[in-house]
N, C-alpha and C positions, 0 to 999 in steps of 0.2 A: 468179422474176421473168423476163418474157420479155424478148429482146433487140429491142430498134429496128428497124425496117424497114429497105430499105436508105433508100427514099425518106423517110422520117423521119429518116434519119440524115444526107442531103441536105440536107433543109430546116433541120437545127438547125444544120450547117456554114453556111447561108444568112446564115439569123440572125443571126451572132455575127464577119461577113467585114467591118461595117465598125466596128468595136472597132481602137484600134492596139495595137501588140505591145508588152506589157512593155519598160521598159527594165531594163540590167544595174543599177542602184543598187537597182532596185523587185526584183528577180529577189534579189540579195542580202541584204533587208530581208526578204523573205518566208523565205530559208531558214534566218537565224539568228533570225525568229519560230518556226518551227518546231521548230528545234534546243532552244530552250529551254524550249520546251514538252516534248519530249520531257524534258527535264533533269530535269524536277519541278516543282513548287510554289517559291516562291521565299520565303528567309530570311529573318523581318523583326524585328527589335526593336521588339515591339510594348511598351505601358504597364502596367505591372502596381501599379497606388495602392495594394494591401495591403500592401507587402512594406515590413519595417521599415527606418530609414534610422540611422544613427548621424553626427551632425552637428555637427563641435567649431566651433563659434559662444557667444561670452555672450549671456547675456539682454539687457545695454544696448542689443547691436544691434537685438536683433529689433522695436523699435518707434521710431516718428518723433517729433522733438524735440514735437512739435505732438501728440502722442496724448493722450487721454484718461484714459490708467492715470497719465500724470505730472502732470495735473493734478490727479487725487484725489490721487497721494501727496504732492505740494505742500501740499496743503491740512492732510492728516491729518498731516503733519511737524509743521506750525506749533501744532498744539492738544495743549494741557496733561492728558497722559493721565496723571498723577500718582499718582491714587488706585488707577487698575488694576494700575499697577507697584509701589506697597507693598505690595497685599495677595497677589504671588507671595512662596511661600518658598524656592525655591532661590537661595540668596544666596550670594556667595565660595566657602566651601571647606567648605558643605554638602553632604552627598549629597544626592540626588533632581533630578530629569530637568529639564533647561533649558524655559523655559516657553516657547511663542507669544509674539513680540512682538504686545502689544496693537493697536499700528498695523498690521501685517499684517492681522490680523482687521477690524478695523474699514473700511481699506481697500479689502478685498476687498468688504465689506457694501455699500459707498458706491458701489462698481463695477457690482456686481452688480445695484443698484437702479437706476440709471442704464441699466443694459441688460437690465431685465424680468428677471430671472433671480430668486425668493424661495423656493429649495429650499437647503438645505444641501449635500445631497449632490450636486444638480447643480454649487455653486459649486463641491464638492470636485473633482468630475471636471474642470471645466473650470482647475483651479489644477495639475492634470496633463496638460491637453491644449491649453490657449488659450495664446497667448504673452501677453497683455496679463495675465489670472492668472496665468501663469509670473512674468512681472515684476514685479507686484506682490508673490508671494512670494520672489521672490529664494533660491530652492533650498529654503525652509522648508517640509516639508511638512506640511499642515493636514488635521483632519477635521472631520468634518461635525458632530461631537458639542459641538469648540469652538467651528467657528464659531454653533451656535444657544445655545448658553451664554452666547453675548457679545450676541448680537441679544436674550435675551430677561430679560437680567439685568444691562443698563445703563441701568433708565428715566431714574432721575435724571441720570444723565452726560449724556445723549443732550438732557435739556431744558437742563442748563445750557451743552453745547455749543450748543443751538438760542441760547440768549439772547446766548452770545459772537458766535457769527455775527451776528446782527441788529443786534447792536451796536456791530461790527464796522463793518457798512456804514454804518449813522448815521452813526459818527464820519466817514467817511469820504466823508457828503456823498450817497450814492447813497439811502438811505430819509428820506424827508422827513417822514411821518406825518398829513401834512394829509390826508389822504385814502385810507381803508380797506374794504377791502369782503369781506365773510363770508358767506362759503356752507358748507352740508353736503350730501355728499356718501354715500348708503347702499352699505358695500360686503358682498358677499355672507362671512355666518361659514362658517368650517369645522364646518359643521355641520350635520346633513338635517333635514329640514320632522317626518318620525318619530320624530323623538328627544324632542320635547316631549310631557311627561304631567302628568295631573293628580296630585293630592296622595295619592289613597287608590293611585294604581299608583306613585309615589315610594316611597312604604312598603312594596310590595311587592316593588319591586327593590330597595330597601335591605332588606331580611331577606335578602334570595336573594344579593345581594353578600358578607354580613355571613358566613352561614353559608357559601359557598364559603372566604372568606380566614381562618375558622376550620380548617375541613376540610385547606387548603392549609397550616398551619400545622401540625396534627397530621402530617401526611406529613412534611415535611422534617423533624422529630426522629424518627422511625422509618428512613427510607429511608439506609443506609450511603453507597449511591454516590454518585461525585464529579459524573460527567455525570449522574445523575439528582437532586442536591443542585442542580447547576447549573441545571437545567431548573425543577424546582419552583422556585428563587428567583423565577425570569423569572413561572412562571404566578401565583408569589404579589405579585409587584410589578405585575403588568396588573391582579389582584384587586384590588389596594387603592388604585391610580389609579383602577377603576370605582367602587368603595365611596365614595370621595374625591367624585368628579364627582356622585355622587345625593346625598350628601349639602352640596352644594354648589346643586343645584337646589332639595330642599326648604327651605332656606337662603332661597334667593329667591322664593320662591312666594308670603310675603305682600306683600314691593315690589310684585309683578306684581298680586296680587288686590286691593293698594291701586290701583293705575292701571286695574284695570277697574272698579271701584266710583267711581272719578273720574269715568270715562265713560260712567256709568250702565248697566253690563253686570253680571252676576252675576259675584261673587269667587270664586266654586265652578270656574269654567271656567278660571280663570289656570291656564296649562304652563310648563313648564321643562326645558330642555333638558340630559336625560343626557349629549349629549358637552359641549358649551359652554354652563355655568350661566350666564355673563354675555351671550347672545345673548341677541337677540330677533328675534322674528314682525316684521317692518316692510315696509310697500308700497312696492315698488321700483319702475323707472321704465317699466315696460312693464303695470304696474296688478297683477300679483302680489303674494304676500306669500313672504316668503321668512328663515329665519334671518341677521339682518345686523347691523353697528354702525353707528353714527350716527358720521360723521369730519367733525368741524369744520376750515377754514383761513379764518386773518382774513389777506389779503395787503394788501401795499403799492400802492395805483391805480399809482401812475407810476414804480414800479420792477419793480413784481410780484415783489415778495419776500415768503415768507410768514412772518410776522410772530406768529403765534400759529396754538396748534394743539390739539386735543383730540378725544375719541374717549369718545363714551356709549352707552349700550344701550338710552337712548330714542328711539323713531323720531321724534319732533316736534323742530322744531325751535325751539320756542316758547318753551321755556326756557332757552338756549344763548347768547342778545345779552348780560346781564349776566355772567356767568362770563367770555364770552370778551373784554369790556372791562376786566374786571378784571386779566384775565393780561397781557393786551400791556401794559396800562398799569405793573403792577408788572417785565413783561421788559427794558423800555425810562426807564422811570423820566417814562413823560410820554402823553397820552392823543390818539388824532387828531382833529381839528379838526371831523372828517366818517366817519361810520359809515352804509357802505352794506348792507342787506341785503336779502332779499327776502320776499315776504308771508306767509312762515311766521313770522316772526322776532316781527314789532312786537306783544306781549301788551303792554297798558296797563300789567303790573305792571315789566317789564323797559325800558319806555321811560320810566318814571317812577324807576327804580335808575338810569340811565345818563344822566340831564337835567343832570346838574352837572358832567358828566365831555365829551358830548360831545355831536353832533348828526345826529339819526336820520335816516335816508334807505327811508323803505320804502314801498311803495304802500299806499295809505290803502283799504280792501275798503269797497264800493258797497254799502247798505245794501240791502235783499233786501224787495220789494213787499210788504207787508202782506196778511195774509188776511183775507178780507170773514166778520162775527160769523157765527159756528154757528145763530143761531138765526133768522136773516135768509136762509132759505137762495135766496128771489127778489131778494134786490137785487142791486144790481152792485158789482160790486170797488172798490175803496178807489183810492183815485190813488195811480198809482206813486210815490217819489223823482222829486224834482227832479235832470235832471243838475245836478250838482257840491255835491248838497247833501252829498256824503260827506264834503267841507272843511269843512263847516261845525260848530263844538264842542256838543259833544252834553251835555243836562243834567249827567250825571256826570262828565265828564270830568276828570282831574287837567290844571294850568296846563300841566304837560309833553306829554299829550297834545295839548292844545286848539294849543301850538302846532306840534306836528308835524301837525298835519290843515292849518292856516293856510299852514306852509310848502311841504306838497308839492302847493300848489294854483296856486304860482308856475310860470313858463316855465323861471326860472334850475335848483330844484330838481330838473326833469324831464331836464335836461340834462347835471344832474351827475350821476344817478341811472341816465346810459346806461354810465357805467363802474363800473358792480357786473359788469352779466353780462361785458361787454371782459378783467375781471380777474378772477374770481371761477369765471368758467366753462372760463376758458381755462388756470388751476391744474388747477383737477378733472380737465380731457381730459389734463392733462402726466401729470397721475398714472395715470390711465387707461392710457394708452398704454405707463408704465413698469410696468405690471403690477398694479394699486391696482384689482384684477375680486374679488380672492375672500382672504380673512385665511389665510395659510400656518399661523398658529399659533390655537392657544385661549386664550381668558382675557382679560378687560382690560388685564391689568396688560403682557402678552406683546404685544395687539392698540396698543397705543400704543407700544412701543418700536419695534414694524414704523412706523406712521405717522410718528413723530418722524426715523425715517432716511428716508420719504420727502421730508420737509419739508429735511432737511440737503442730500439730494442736489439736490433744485429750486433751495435758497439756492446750493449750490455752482457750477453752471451759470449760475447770476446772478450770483454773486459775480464768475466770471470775465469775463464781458459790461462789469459795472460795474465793478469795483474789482478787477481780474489783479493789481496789486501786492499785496492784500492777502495771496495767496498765492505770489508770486514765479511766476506765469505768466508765461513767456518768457524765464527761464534754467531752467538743468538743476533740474529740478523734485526728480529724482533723488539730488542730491548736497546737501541741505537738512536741517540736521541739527535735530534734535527743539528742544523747549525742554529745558532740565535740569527734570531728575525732583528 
């Protein structure tokens, strides 16, 4: 690099003559900027979030009088878990290992539904890592094995806890029953679109099931080892859970060929699903077909409590208005004044079951233009329907239909008939939203114990809106001691 001219070295003095001169505080500031630089980099306690903490705190603290975990355990304090604690056998001064309080489990279920969660083993990890699962277990520590034991093998508890709840709020003034409204809702099975076959490939994966869990059988009496004893158990128990499931679809194969012979299709075509026999094929809401259950809720219009509950394998909903009159009426000991539902529901033969009991609310379908005779093929078409001639009672009609057509031809009718969807569709999205997309388990009898804790947890959240004394919302929810077992 060459040096500056002298006259270049002139003009840059020029330059830079009317700049004033440093003062001493500025002259000082720059040389312990420099010094520190030279020093090095500087020390920082910087954030390290992996590093484990050990934390002497109780669990009471870690949540506000007003949380959410004390009001499930308020709730699940107050209800009669009786039959679950007889049938543990570690009693007094037996051996054998202290059992799960039933209330933790259930608990945790009621928790976990309320906040989307329907895995076991996610509830398990988050009962070791969430504080509001810390606290509801209260240092108990759970597995994933118990808690779907308890989800999928307490139907009957779970409906007669639904009927104490409902009845619960009756007495208490918040469900009135004048006014009901039922909808079903398709939610998707644990189960893929591949798994349905016909009858002549049923029988050929039951041979091929049949002879594996023979073949697995022969091995474990030959095979000495203990880990290889071990291991054949496992392949022979997934064996005969498969074996189990085909013979559980050929099972249903003629239900299914009866309801396509209904609908004028061949019974040759009915399938059945190797993973979930009680699935079905059903058109869901974006016009697919897809393996699903049908989930019925009859709720309360002016409390939105749901009041009745049930879960089929048929996708119509055509058949569903008498059953589900029947249940509320036998949960409550009394029928609503007004049954709303929508145009799948009102079949002549189920609004003529339900005529003496209560009064139907559903849209009356528009009769459908006539086609002009076959053999006329120049004339012209037939005259539409008259509007509103769909109110009007048709030859066949039973008394009970003739006057559901009469009624929903009123102003008053149309007015009531606006709080089906207010009620009906605004359950469905609650369940939605709390996770009510896709069945965690298989089987009917599993797939309604999941919907009956959905229906617990929606009454629970109502419960506490309407009737918080029912549960002692707003003291220590926590210090709430059981009923006597």
């Amino acid at each position: 690099m060459t040096k500056p001219s002298a006259h270049a070295a002139h003009s840059l003095q020029g330059l830079f003559q009317d700049l004033p001169e440093p003062s001493d505080a500025e002259r000082a500031l720059a040389k312990a900027q420099a010094e520190r630089r030279k020093a090095g980099a500087p020390r920082l306690q910087q954030p390290n979030r992996q590093q484990v903490e050990l934390r002497a705190s109780d669990l009471e603290s870690l949540l506000g009088e007003d949380h959410r975990a004390r009001l499930v355990w308020g709730y699940v304090a107050r209800q009669d878990l009786s039959r679950l604690l007889d049938a543990i056998k570690a009693r007094g001064g037996a051996p054998g290992r202290r059992a799960i309080d039933p209330r933790i489990l259930f608990a945790l279920w009621l928790y976990a539904t309320l906040d989307g969660v329907a895995s076991g083993r996610e509830v398990t990890r988050l009962s070791r890592e969430h504080d509001a699962y810390r606290w509801i277990c209260g240092g108990v520590s759970v597995n994933y094995h118990a808690l779907n034991d308890f989800r999928c093998a307490n139907d009957a508890l779970l409906d007669e806890l639904l009927t104490d709840n409902v009845a619960a709020l009756a007495a208490a003034g918040a469900v009135t029953l004048q006014r009901v409204a039922q909808d079903g809702m398709r939610v998707r099975a644990d189960a893929g679109a591949a798994s349905f076959r016909r009858h002549a490939r049923l029988q050929e994966h039951q041979a091929q099931a049949w002879e594996l869990v023979q073949t697995l059988k022969a091995q474990a009496h030959t095979d000495p080892g203990l880990a290889s004893r071990r291991a054949q158990a496992a392949r022979l128990r997934a064996a005969q859970q498969r074996e189990q499931r085909i013979n559980d679809a050929l099972a249903r194969l003629p239900e299914l060929a009866a309801t396509k012979r209904r609908n004028g299709d061949a019974p040759e075509d009915a399938r059945a699903s190797t993973t979930d026999a009680d699935a079905s094929n059903m058109k869901m809401g974006d016009g697919g077909y897809r393996p699903a259950y049908n989930v019925q809720f009859a709720t309360d219009c002016a409390s939105q409590v749901i009041v009745g509950v049930d879960t089929v394998s048929a996708g119509s909903d055509m058949a569903q208005l008498a059953p589900m009159v029947a249940q509320v009426t036998e949960r409550l000991a009394g029928t609503p004044a007004q049954w709303l539902v929508d145009g799948g529901f009102p079949a002549h033969a189920q609004i003529d079951a339900v005529a003496e009991h209560t009064e139907v609310y559903a849209p009356v379908p528009r009769p459908k233009s006539p086609k002009p005779p076959k053999d006329t093929p120049g004339k012209d078409p037939l005259d539409p329907p008259a509007p509103g001639s769909e109110f009007e009672p048709k030859p066949g009609d039973s008394p009970a239909v003739a006057q559901w057509r009469q009624r929903m031809s009123s102003d008053a009718a149309r007015e009531i008939y606006k709080d089906r969807a207010a009620t009906a569709e605004c359950v469905n999205a609650l369940a939605r939203r709390r996770g009510l997309l896709r069945m965690p388990v298989r089987g009917l009898v599993k797939v309604r114990c999941v919907v009956k804790l959905f229906a617990l947890a929606h009454n629970l959240m109502r419960m506490a809106a309407l009737a918080p004394q029912l549960i002692g919302w707003g003291m220590s929810a926590s210090t709430v001691e059981p009923n006597a077992a």
